[in-house]
C-alpha atoms as an extended CHARMM CRD file, in Angstrom:
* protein
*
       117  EXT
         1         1  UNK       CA            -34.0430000000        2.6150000000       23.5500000000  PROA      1               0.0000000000
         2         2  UNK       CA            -32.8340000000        2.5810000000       19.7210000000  PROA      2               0.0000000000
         3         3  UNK       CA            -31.8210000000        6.2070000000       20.6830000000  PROA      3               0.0000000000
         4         4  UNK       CA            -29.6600000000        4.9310000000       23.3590000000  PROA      4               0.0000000000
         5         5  UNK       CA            -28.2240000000        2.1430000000       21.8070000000  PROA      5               0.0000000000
         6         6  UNK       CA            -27.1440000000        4.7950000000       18.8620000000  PROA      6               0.0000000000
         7         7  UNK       CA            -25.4760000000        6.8950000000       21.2110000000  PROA      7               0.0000000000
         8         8  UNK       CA            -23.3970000000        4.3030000000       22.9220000000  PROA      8               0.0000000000
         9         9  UNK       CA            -22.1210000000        3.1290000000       19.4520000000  PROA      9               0.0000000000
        10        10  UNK       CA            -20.8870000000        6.6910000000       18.6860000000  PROA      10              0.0000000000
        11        11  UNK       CA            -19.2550000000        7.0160000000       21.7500000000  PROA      11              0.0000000000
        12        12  UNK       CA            -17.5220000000        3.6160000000       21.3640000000  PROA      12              0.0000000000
        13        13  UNK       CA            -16.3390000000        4.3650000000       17.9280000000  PROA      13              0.0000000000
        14        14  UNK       CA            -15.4310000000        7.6550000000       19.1150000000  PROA      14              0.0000000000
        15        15  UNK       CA            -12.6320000000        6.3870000000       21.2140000000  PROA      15              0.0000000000
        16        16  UNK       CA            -10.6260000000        4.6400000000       18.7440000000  PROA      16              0.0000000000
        17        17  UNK       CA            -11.0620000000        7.3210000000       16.6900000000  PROA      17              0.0000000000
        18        18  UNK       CA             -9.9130000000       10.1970000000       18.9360000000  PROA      18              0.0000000000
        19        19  UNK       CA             -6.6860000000        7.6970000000       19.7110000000  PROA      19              0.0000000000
        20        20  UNK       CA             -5.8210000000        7.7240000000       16.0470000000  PROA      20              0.0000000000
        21        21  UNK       CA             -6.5510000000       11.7970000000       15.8350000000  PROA      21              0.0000000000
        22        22  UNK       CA             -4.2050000000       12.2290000000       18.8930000000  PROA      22              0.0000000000
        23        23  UNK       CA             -1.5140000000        9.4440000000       17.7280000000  PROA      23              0.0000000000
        24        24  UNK       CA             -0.6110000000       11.0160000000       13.8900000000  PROA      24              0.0000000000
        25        25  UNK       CA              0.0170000000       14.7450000000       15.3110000000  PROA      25              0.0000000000
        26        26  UNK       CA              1.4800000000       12.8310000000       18.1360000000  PROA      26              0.0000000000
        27        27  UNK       CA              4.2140000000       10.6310000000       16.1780000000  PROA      27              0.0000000000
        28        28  UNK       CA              4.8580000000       13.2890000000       13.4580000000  PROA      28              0.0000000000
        29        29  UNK       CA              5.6160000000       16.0920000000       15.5940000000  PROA      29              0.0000000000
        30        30  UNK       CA              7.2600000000       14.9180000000       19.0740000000  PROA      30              0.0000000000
        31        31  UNK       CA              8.7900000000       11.5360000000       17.6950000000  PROA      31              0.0000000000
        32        32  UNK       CA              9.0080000000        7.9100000000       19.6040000000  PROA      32              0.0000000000
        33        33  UNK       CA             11.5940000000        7.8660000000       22.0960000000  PROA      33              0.0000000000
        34        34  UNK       CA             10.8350000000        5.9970000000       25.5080000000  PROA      34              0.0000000000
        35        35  UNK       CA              9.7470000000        8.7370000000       27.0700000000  PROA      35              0.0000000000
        36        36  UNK       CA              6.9220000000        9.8980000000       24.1770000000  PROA      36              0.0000000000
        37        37  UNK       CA              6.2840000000        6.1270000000       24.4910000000  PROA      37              0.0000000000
        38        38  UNK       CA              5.6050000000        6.0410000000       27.9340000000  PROA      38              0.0000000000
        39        39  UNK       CA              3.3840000000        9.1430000000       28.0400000000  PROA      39              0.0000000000
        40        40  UNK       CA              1.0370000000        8.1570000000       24.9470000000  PROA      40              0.0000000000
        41        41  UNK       CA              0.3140000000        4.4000000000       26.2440000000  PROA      41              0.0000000000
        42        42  UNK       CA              0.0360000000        4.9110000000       29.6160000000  PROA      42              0.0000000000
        43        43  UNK       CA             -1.5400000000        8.4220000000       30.4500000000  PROA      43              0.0000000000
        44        44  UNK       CA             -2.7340000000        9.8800000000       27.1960000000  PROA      44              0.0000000000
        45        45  UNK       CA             -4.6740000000        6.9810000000       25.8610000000  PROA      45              0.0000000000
        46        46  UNK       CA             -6.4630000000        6.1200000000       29.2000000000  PROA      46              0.0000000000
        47        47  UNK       CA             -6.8840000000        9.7680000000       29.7240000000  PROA      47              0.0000000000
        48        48  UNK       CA             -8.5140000000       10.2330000000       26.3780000000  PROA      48              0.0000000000
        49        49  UNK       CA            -10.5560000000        6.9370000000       26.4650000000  PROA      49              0.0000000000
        50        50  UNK       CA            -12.3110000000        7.5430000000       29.5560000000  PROA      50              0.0000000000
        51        51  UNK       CA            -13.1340000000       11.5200000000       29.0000000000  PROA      51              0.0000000000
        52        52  UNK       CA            -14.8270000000       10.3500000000       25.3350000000  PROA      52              0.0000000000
        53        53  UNK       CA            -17.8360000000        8.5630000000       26.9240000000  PROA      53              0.0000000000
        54        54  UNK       CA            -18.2480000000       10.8430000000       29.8130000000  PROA      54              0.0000000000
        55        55  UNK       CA            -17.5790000000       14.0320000000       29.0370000000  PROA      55              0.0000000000
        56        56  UNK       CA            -18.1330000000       14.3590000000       24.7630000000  PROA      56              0.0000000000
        57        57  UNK       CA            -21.2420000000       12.3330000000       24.7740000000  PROA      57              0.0000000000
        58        58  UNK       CA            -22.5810000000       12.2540000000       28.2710000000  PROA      58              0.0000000000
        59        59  UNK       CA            -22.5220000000        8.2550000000       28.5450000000  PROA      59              0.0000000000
        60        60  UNK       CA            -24.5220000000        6.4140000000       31.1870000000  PROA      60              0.0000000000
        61        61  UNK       CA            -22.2520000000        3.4110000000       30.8890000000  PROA      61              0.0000000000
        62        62  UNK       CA            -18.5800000000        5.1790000000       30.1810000000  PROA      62              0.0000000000
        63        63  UNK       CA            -16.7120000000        1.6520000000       31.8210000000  PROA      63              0.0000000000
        64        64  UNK       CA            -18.1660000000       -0.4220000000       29.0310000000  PROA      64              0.0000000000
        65        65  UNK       CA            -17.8040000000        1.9290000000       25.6140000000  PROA      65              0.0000000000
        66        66  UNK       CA            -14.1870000000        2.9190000000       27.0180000000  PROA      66              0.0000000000
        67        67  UNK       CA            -13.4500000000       -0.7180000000       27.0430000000  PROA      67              0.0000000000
        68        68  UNK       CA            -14.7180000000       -1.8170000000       23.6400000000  PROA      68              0.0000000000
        69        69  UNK       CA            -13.2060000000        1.4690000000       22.2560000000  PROA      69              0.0000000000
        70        70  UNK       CA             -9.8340000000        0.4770000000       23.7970000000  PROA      70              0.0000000000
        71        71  UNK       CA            -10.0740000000       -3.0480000000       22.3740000000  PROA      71              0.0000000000
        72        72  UNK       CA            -10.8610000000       -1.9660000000       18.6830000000  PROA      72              0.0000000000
        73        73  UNK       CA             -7.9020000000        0.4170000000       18.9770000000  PROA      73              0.0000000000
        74        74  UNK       CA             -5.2640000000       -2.1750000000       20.2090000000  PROA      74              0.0000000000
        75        75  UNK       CA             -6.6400000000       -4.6320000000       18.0520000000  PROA      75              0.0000000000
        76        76  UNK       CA             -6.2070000000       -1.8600000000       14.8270000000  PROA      76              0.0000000000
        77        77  UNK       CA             -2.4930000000       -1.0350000000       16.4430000000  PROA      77              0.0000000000
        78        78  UNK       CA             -1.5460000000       -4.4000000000       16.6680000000  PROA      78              0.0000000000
        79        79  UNK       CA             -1.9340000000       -5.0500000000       13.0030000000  PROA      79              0.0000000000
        80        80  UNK       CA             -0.3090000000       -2.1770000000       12.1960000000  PROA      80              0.0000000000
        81        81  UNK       CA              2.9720000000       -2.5960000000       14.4420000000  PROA      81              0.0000000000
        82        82  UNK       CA              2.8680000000       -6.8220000000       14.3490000000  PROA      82              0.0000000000
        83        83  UNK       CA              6.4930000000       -7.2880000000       13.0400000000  PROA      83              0.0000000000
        84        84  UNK       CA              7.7100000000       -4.6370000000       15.3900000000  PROA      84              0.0000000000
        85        85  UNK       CA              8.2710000000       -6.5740000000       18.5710000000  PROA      85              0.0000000000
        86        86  UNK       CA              9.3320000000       -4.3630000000       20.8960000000  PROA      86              0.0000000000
        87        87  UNK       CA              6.4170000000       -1.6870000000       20.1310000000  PROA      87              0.0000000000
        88        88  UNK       CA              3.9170000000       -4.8710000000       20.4940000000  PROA      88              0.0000000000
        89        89  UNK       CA              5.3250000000       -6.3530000000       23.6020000000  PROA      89              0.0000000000
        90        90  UNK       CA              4.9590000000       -1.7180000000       24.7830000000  PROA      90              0.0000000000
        91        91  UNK       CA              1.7060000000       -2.0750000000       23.5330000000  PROA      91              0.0000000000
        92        92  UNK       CA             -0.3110000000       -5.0840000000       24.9430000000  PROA      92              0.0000000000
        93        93  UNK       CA              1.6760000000       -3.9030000000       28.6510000000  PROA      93              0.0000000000
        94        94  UNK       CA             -0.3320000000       -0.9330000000       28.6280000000  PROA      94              0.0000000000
        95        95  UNK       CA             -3.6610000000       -2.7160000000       27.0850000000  PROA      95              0.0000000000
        96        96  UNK       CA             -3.1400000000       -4.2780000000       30.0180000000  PROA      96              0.0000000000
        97        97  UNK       CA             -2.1170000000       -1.5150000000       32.0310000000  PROA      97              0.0000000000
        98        98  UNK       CA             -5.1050000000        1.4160000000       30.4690000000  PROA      98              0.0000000000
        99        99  UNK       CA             -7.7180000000       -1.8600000000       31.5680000000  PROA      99              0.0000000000
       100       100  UNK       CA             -6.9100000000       -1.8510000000       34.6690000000  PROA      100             0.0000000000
       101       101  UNK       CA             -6.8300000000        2.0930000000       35.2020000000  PROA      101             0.0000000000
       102       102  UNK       CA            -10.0870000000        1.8990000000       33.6360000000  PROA      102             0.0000000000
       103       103  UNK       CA            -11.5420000000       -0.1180000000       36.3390000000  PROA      103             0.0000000000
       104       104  UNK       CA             -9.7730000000        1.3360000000       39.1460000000  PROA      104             0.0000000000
       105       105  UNK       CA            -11.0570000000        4.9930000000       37.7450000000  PROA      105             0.0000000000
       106       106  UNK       CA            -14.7310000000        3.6910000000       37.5090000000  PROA      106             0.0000000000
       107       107  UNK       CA            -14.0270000000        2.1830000000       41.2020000000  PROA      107             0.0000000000
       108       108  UNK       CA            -13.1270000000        5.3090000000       42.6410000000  PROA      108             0.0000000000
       109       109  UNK       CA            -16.5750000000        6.9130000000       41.2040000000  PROA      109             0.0000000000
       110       110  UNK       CA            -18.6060000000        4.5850000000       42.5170000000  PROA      110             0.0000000000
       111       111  UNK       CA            -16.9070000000        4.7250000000       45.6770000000  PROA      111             0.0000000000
       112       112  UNK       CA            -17.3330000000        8.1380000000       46.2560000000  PROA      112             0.0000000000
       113       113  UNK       CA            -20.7670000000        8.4030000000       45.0940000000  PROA      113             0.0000000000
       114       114  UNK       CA            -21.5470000000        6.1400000000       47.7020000000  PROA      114             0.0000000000
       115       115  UNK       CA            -19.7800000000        7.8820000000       50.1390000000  PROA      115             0.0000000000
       116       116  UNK       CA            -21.5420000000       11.2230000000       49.0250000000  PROA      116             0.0000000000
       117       117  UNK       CA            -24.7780000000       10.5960000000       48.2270000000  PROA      117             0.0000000000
């Protein structure tokens, strides 16, 4: 059990960790405009926190790591960006937003394994 409770701590620190790794490359080389702003909120970080848990470390519980992991990563952003508005007001949206695609990803799994199995 202290095994497994190990591994799901790595995997949720992973996530906010991988999110930072991907965001510096990301904001040196392409630059924010809309459109890079768009793309790295809503499809890259949902993307990248639900493939940490399930695919890197082989989670039993992905739904739940990829949710603390996405909360100590918007909480660390929203320190960081606080006095710009217009990034916050981006930001939370798609907290919002990457929550809900969460859940409707971890819906559609256990929907078709019922259907399957």
């Amino acid at each position: 059990m202290k095994n497994q409770s190990i591994s799901n701590l790595k995997s949720t620190l992973a996530i906010p960790l991988a999110l930072i790794t991907v965001l510096v490359p990301f904001s040196l080389f392409i630059s924010w405009n809309m459109a890079s702003m768009v793309v790295f909120w809503f499809v890259v970080i949902p993307l990248v926190s639900h493939l940490i848990p399930r695919k890197v470390f082989k989670s039993t519980n992905p739904m739940k790591e990829s949710i603390i992991g996405l909360t100590i990563f918007y909480t660390l952003m929203s320190f960081m960006i606080y006095e710009h508005s217009d990034f916050l007001q981006l930001m939370l949206i798609s907290f919002v937003v990457n929550l809900l695609a969460l859940f409707f990803i971890q819906l559609d799994k256990k929907v078709n394994r019922e259907v399957v199995g």
